[in-house]
C-alpha positions as CSV (number, residue, x, y, z in Angstrom):
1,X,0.0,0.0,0.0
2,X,1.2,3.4,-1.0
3,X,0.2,6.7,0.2
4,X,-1.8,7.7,-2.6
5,X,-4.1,4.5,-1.5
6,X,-4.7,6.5,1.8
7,X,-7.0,8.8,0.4
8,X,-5.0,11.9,0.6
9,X,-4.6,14.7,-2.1
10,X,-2.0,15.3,-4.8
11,X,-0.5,18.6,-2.8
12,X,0.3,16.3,0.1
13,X,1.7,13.5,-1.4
14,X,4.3,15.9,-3.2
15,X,5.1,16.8,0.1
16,X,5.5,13.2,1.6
17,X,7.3,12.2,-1.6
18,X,9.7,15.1,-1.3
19,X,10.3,13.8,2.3
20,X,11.6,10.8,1.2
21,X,8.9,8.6,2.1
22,X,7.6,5.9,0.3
23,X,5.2,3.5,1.9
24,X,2.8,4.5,5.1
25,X,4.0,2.8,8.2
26,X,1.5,0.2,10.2
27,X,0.3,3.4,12.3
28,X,-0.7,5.4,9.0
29,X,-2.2,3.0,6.9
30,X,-4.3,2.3,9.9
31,X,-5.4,5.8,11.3
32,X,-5.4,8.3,8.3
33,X,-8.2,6.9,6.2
34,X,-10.2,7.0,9.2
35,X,-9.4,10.4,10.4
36,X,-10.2,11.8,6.9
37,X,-13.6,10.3,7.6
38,X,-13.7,12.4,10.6
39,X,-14.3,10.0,13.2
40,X,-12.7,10.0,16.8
41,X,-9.7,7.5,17.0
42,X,-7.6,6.0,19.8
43,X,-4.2,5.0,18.4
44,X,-1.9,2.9,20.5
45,X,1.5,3.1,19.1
46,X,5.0,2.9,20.6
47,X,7.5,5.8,19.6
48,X,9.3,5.8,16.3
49,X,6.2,4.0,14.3
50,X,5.3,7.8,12.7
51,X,2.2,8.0,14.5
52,X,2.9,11.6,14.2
53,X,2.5,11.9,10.5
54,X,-0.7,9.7,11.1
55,X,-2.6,12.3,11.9
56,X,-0.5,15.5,10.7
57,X,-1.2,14.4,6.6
58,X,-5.2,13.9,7.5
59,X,-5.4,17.0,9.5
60,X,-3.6,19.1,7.0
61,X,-6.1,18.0,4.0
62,X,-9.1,18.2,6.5
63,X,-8.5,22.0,7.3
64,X,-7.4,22.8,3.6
65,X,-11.0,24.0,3.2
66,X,-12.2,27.2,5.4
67,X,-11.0,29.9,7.0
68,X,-9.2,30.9,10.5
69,X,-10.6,34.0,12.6
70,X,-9.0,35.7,15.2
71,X,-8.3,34.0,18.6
72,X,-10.3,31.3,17.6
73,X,-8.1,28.5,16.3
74,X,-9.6,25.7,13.7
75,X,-7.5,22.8,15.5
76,X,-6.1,22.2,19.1
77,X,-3.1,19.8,19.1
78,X,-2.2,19.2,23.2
79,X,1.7,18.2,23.7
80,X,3.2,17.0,27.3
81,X,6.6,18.9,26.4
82,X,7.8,21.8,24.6
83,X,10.5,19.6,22.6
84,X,7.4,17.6,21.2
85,X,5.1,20.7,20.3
86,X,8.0,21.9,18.3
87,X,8.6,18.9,16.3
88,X,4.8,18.5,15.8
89,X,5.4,21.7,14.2
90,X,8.0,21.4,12.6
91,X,6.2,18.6,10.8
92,X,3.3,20.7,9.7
93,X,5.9,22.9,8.4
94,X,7.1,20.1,6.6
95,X,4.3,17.9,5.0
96,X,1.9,21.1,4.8
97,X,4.2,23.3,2.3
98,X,2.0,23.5,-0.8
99,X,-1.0,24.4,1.5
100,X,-1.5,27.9,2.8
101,X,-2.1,26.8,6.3
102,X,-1.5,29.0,9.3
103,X,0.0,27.6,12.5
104,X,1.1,28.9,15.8
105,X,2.8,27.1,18.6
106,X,1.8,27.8,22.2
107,X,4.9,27.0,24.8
108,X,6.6,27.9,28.3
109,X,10.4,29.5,28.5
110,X,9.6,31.8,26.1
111,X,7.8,35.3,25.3
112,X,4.2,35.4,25.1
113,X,4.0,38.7,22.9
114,X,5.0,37.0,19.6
115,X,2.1,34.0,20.6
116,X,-0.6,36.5,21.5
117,X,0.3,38.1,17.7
118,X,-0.4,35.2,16.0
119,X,-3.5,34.0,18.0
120,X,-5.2,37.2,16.9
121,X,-4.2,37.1,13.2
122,X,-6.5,33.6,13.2
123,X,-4.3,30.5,13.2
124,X,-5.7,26.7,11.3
125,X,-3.4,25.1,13.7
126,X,-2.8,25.9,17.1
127,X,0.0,23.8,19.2
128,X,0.4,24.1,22.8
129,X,1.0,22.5,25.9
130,X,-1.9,22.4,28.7
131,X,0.1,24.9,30.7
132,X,0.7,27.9,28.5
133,X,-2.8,27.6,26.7
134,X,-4.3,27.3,29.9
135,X,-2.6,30.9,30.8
136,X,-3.4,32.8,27.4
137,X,-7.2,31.3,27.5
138,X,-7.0,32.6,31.4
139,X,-6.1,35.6,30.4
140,X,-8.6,36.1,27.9
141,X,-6.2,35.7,24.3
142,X,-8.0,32.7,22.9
143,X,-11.5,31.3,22.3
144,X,-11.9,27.6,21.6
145,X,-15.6,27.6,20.7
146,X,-14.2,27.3,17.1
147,X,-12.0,24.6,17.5
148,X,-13.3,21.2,15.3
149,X,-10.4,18.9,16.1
150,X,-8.3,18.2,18.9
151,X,-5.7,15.9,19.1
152,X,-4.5,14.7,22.8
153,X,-0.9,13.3,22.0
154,X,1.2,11.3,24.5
155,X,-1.4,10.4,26.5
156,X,0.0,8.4,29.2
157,X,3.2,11.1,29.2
158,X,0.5,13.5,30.0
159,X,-1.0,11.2,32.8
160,X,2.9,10.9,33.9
161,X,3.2,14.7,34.5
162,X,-0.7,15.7,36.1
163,X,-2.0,17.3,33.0
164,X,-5.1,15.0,32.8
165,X,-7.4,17.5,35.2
166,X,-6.1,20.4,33.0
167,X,-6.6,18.6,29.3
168,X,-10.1,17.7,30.8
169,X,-10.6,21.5,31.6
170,X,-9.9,22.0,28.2
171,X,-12.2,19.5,26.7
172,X,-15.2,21.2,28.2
173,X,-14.4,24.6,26.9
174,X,-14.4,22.7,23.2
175,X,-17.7,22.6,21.3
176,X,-18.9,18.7,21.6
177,X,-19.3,18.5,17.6
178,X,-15.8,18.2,17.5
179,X,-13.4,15.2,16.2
180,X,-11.3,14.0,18.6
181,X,-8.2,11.8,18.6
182,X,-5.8,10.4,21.3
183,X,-2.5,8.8,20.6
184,X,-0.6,6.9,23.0
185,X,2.3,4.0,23.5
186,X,0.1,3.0,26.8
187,X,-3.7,2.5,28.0
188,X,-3.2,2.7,31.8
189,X,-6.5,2.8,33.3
190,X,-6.7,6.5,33.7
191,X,-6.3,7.1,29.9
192,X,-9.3,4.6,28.8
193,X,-11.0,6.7,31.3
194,X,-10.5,10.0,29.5
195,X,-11.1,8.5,25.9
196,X,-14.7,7.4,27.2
197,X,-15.5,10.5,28.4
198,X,-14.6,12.8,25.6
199,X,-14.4,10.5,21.9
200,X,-17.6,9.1,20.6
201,X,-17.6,5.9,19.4
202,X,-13.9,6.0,18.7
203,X,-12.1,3.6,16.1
204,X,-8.9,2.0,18.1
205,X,-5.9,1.2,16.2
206,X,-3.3,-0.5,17.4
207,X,0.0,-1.6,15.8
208,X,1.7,-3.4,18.8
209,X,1.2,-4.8,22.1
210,X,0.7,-2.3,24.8
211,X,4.2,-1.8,26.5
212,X,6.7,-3.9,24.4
213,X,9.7,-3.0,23.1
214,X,10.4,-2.1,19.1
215,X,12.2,-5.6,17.8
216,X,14.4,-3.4,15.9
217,X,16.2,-2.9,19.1
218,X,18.8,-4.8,20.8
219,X,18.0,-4.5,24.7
220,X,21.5,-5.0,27.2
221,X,21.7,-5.0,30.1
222,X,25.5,-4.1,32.0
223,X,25.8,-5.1,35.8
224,X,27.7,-2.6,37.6
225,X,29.1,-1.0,41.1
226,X,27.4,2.0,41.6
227,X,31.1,3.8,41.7
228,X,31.9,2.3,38.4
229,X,29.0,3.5,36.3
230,X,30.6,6.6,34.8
231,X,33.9,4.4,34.0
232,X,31.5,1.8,32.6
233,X,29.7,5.0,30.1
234,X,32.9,5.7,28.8
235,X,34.1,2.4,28.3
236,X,30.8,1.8,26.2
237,X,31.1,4.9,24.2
238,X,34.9,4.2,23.3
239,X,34.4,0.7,22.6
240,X,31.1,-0.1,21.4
241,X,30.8,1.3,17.1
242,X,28.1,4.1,17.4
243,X,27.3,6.7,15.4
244,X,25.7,8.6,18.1
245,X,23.9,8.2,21.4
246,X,21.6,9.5,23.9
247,X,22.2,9.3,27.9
248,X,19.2,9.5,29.8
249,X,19.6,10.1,33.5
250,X,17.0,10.4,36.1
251,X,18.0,13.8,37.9
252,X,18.6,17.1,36.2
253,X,22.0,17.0,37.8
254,X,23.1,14.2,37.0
255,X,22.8,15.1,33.6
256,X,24.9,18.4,33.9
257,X,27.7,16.2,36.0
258,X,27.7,13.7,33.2
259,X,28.2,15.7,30.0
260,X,31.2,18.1,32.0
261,X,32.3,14.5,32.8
262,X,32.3,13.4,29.3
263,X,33.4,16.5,27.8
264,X,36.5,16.5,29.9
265,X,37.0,13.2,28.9
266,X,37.2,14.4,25.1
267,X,33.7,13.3,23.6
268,X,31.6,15.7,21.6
269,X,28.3,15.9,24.1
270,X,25.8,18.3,24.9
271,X,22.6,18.0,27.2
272,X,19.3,19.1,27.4
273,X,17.4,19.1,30.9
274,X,15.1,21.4,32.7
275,X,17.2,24.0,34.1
276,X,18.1,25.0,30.7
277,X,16.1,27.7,28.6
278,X,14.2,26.6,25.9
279,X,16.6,28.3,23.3
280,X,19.1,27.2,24.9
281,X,17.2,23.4,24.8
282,X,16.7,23.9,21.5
283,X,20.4,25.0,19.9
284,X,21.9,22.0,22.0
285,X,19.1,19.7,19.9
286,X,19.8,20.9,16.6
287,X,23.8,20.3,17.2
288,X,22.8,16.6,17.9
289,X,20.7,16.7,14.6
290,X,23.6,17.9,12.8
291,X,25.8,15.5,14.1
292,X,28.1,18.4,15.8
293,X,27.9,16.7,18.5
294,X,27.7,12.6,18.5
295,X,26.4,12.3,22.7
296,X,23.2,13.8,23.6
297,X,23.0,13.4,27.4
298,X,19.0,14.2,28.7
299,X,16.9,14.0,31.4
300,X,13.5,12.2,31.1
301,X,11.9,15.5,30.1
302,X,13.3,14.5,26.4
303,X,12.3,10.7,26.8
304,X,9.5,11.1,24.5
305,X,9.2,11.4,21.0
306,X,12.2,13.2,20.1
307,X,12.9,12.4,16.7
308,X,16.5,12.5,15.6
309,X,16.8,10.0,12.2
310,X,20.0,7.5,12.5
311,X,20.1,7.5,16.2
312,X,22.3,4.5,16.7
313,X,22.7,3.7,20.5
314,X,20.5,4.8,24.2
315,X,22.1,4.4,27.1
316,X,20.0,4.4,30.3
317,X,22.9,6.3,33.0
318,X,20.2,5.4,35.7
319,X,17.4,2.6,35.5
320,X,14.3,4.2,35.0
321,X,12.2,5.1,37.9
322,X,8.5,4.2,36.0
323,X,8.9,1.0,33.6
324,X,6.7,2.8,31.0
325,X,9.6,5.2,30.7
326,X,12.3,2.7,29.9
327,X,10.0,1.8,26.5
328,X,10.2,5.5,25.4
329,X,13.5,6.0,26.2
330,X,14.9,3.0,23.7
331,X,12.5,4.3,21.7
332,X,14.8,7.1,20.2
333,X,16.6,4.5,18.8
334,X,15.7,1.8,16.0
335,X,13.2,4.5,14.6
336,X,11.9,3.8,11.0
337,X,12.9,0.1,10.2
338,X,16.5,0.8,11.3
339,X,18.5,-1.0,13.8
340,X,19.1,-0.1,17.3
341,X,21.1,-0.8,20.9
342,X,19.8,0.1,23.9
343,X,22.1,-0.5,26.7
344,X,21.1,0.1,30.5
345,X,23.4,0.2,33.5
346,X,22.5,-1.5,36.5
347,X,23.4,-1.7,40.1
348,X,22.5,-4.3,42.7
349,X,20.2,-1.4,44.4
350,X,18.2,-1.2,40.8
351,X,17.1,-5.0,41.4
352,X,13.7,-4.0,41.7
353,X,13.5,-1.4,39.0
354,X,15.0,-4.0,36.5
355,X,11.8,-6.7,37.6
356,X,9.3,-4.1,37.0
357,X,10.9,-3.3,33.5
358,X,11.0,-6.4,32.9
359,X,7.6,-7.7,33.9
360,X,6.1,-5.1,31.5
361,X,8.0,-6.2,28.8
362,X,7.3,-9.5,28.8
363,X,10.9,-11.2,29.0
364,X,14.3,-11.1,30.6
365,X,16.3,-8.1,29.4
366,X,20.4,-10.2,27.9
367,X,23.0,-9.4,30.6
368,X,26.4,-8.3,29.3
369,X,29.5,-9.0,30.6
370,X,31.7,-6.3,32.1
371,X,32.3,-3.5,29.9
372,X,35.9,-3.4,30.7
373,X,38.9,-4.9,31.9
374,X,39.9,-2.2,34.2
375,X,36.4,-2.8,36.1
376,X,37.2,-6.6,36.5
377,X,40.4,-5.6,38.0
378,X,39.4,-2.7,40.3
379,X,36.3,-3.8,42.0
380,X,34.8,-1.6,45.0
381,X,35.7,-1.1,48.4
382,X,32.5,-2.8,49.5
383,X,33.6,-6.4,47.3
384,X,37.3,-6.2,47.8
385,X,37.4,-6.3,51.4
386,X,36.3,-9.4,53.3
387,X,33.0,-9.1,55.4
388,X,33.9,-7.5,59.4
389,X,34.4,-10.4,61.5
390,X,35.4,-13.8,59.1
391,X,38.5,-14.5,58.1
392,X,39.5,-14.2,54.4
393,X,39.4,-17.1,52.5
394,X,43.3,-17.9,51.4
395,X,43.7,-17.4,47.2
396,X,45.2,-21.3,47.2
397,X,45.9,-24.7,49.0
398,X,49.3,-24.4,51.2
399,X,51.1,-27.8,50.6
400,X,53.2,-28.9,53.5
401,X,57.1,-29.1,52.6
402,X,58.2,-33.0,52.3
403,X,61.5,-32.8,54.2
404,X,61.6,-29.9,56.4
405,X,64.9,-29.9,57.6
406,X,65.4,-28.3,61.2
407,X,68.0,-25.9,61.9
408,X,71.1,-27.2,63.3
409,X,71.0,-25.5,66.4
410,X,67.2,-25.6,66.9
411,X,65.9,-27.9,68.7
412,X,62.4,-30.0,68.2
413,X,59.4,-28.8,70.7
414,X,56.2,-30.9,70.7
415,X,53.5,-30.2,69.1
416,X,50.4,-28.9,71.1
417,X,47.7,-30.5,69.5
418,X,46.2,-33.9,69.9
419,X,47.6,-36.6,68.1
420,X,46.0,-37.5,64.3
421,X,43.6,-40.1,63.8
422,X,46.0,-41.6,61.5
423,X,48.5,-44.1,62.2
424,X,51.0,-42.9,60.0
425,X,54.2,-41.3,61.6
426,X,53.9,-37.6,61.1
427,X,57.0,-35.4,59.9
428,X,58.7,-33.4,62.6
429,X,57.6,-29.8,61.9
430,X,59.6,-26.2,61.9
431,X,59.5,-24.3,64.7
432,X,56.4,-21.7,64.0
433,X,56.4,-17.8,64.7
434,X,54.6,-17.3,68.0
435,X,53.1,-14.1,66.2
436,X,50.0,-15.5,64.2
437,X,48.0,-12.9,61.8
438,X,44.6,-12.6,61.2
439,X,43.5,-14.4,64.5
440,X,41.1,-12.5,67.1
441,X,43.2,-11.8,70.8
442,X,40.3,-14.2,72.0
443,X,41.6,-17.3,70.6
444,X,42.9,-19.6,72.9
445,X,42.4,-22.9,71.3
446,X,44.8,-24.9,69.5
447,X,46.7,-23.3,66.9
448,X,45.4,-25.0,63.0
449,X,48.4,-26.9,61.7
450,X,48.2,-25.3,58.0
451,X,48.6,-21.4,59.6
452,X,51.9,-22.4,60.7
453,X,52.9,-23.6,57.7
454,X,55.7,-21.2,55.6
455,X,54.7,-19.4,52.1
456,X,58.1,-19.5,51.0
C-alpha cells in the first residue's frame, strides 16, 4: 500500500514524496483513512512508528478548506513537552508546504508577545502545551468555541506529568461537535477513562502490544558497582561502534555532571534538561541533529518522542524510575525500520526497578559482561574487602614441605595438639612464629596446623 491508496490529495503526497517517504507505516495506513472520515480515533503506538504523521497528513487535508478567525483557532493539538510541540510543528511545516495553512505554537520558557500576535491574526493550527494555553485562555487571548479537532498526543506522558485534570478542563471549553483523537504508547487505566469520556464511538488502532519494546532494538543490560557506572559509560562509548547516542539520566544533575564529565574526557556531548532555557534546549538539539555533536546526554523531560533520524545507541545512565519510561527512552533509537542498541546500567540497588521493567516487557532483558577490563580488575571497596568479622578465605591450597629440615641448632618442641587419627608417623615440623596474623586476641584454642605452615 502506498500513500496515494490513503485517500489523501496530490498537494500532500508531493510533500511526503519530497520527504523521502515511500510507503505508510503500520500506524498510518491504519489511522489516516479513518481520520479523513472524521471519526474519533484511539491510536496505541509505541514511539518511532510515525504516529505523528498519522494524523499531521489527515489534519492538514481536513482544514485545507475554510478559514481561520482571530483568537479562535480551527484545530487544538495538546503536547506534554515543549520539545514535542516543536517537532509536531516542525512537521506541519514540513508535510503542509504547498498548503496555505496557518499555525502557531503555544509554549513555556519563552515570550508570550509574539504567541498572543499570532492568535489574533487567526491561526488553522494551534499547538500548545496544557500549561501555557491554559494561561493565554486565562487571560482572555484565545476562544476555543471554534476549534473542530483536537488531538490529545502522548497520552500516558500526559498522565505521567498531572495534566489530565487540565486537558479535561480543556475538553469542556471545546464545542462537543468536534473530532477528537488520542495517541498513545500506553492505555493505563486513567487514559481509557479519558477517551470514554470525551471520543464518541472512537475507532482504536493498534500496531503493537501495549508496552513492548520495538524488535528493531537490541535491549542489554550491563551489571555494575554503583562507583563504576561513569567508567563503565565511557568504556561503552569508546568501545562499542556508534554513530551517536543519547544518555538518559533520572536527575537534572546528574545530567549536567555527566556531560562536563564526558566533555572532559574528550567526547563531543551536549545535554538538554530542565534548568536549561528553551533556546538554549533547542540550539543543543539541533547540534545533535547535525551530528556536531555525537552524545546527547538528557533528562526524562526528552524521553519522548524526540525524533532524531540514525540515532544509533540509548544508554540508560540510571534505571528508569517508571517501567513505562524505559519503552520511550529506547524508543529514540531503532526508529523507521533501522536497527538499534539500547544499553542500560544497573546496580544491585536497581534489582527492583529492573523486575518491573522487565515484567512489563514481557521477558528477561540479555546481561552483558563487564564493559571493561579495568572494572574486573578494580572492584569496589564494598567487594574487595572481606566481610567484618570472618577470616579471608586464602587465594590457594598451602602444601606442607616433604623434608623440612630443622635448623642445626634448633631444637624439636612438641607439638600442642592432639595426636592424628591416622597411624601414620607424622614429619617433625619447623618451629612456627609465635606471632600468628589474622586471628582474634580471644583465641585460645589450639593453633590449626596449616597457619603455621611457611609461604616461602
Amino acid at each position: 500500500m502506498s500513500f496515494a491508496d490513503l485517500g489523501l490529495s496530490d498537494e500532500l503526497l508531493r510533500s511526503v514524496a519530497d520527504s523521502g517517504y515511500g510507503e505508510p507505516t503500520p500506524i498510518q495506513r491504519a489511522a489516516i483513512p479513518s481520520v479523513l472520515m472524521g471519526k474519533d480515533l484511539v491510536g496505541i503506538a509505541q514511539t518511532g512508528t510515525g504516529k505523528t504523521a498519522g494524523f499531521v497528513l489527515p489534519m492538514i487535508d481536513i482544514l485545507h478548506h475554510g478559514r481561520s478567525r482571530a483568537r479562535m483557532p480551527r484545530s487544538l493539538i495538546l503536547e506534554p513537552t515543549r520539545e514535542l510541540a516543536q517537532q509536531v510543528s516542525e512537521n506541519f511545516e514540513k508535510y503542509g508546504k504547498y498548503h496555505p495553512l496557518s499555525m502557531a505554537l503555544l509554549i513555556g520558557g519563552v515570550q508570550m508577545g509574539d504567541q498572543i500576535k499570532a492568535l489574533e491574526k487567526g491561526v488553522d493550527v494551534l499547538i500548545a502545551t496544557p500549561g501555557r494555553l491554559m494561561d493565554l485562555f486565562g487571560r482572555g487571548k484565545i476562544m476555543l468555541t471554534d476549534c473542530k479537532l483536537l488531538v490529545i498526543d502522548e497520552a500516558d506522558r500526559m498522565l505521567d506529568m498531572g495534566f489530565i485534570p487540565d486537558i479535561e478542563e480543556i475538553c469542556g471549553k471545546l464545542p462537543k461537535d468536534r473530532q477528537t483523537l488520542l495517541f498513545s504508547a500506553t492505555m493505563p487505566p486513567p487514559i481509557q477513562k479519558l477517551a470514554q469520556k470525551f471520543l464518541n464511538d472512537p475507532k482504536t488502532v493498534e500496531v503493537a502490544r501495549p508496552a513492548t519494546a520495538n524488535i528493531n532494538i537490541e535491549q542489554r543490560l550491563v551489571e555494575v558497582p554503583a562507583d563504576k557506572k561513569k567508567d563503565a559509560l565511557r568504556d561503552i562509548l569508546r568501545h562499542e561502534e556508534f554513530k551517536n547516542a543519547i544518555v538518559f539520566a533520572n536527575r537534572k544533575t546528574t545530567v549536567r555532571e555527566l556531560a562536563t564529565s564526558l566533555k572532559r574526557s574528550g567526547f563531543a556531548v551536549g545535554q538538554i534538561q530542565g534548568d536549561m532555557d528553551q533556546s538554549d534546549r533547542i540550539a543543543e538539539f539541533d547540534r545533535f541533529k547535525k551530528d556536531e555533536i555525537t552524545i546527547l546526554v538528557a533528562s526524562d523531560v526528552a524521553a519522548r518522542g524526540l525524533d532524531v533520524k540514525g540515532v544509533s545507541h540509548v544508554i540508560n545512565f540510571d534505571v528508569p524510575w517508571q517501567p513505562d519510561d524505559y519503552i520511550h527512552r529506547i524508543g529514540r533509537t531503532g526508529r523507521a525500520g533501522m536497527k538499534g542498541i539500547a544499553i542500560t546500567l544497573a546496580t544491585r540497588a536497581d534489582a527492583e526497578a529492573v523486575e518491573r521493567i522487565e515484567k512489563l516487557i514481557g521477558h528477561k532483558i540479555a546481561r552483558a559482561g563487564e564493559p571493561t577490563k579495568a572494572l574486573k580488575e578494580a572492584p569496589s571497596k564494598s567487594e574487595a574487602q572481606p566481610k567484618r568479622g570472618r577470616r579471608a578465605e586464602p587465594k590457594r591450597k598451602l602444601e606442607p614441605k616433604a623434608e623440612a629440615k630443622p635448623e642445626p641448632n634448633a631444637e624439636a618442641k612438641p607439638e600442642p595438639k592432639p595426636e592424628p587419627k591416622s597411624a601414620k608417623q607424622q614429619p617433625p615440623r619447623p618451629e612456627r612464629s609465635p606471632v600468628v596474623e589474622d586471628i582474634k586476641n580471644e583465641w585460645n584454642g589450639p593453633m590449626p596446623s596449616f597457619l603455621s605452615v611457611s609461604a616461602g
